[in-house]
C-alpha positions, 0 to 999 in steps of 0.5 A: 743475095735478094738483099744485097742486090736491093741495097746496091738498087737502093745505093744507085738509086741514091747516089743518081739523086744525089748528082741530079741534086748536085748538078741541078745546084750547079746550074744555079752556082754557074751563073754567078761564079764569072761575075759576080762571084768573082768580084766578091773579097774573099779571104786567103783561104778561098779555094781556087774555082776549080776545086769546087765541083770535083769536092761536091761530087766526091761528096755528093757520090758518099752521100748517096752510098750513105742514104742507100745504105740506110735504106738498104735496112728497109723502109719500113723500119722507123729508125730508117725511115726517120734517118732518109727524112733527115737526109731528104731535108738536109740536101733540100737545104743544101741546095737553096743554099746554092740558089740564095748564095749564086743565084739571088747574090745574097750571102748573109741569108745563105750564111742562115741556110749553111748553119741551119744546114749543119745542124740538119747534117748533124742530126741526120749523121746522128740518125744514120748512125743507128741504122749504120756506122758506115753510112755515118761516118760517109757523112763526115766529110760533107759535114766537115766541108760544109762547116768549111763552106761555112767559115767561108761564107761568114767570111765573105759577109763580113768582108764584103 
């Protein structure tokens, strides 16, 4: 029981992190979304606005109940450790993308950002993987939304 109520500490601990991420990111995205952003070409299938911030939390809250999950394995085990250091550098990425892309207007060096991203998304999936099944699979989604963002992005660079 001691240890489950650890790791549902951990998963909200996780998840809290994840929003602040999430909400800190927003801030920089708010900023341009009405002007710049706006003015951008952007391809057919370009979501409307409005999707965007409930997709991120969706994704932002699976992705804290993955980390907590892991680290509900406990820190002290390597495999775990090494699993939350992917995660903790891929939601670092994640939001200098938001930065780079919104804040500084600049969508070829954001587009840097999201494939470097992915690969980070992947190997941290790879990683959480080993601790827990679950906590991978969580993950798929934002990896699939993120390869989206991707697509998007290229083609935001490339039309505009």
């Amino acid at each position: 029981m001691r240890r489950e109520r650890k790791t549902i500490l951990r998963i909200a601990v996780a998840v809290t992190v994840c929003l602040v991420v999430g909400a800190l990111s927003g801030f920089a995205t708010q900023s341009s979304v009405d002007t710049w952003y706006s003015t951008l070409n952007k391809p057919s299938f370009n979501p409307p606005n409005w999707i965007f911030a409930p997709v991120w939390s969706v994704l932002y809250l699976l992705m804290g109940v993955a980390a907590g999950m892991v680290w509900g394995h406990g820190y002290y085990h390597k495999w775990v450790k090494t699993a939350l250091y992917f995660f903790g550098f891929q939601l670092l990425l994640n939001a200098s993308w938001s930065i780079v892309f919104f804040g500084l207007q600049l969508p070829l060096p954001a587009l840097v950002i999201l494939i470097l991203l992915l690969i980070l998304i992947v190997l941290t999936i790879r990683r959480f993987y080993i601790v827990s099944r679950t906590a991978a699979y969580l993950m798929v989604p934002y990896l699939l939304w993120v390869l989206f963002a991707g697509i998007l992005n290229f083609k935001i660079v490339q039309l505009n």
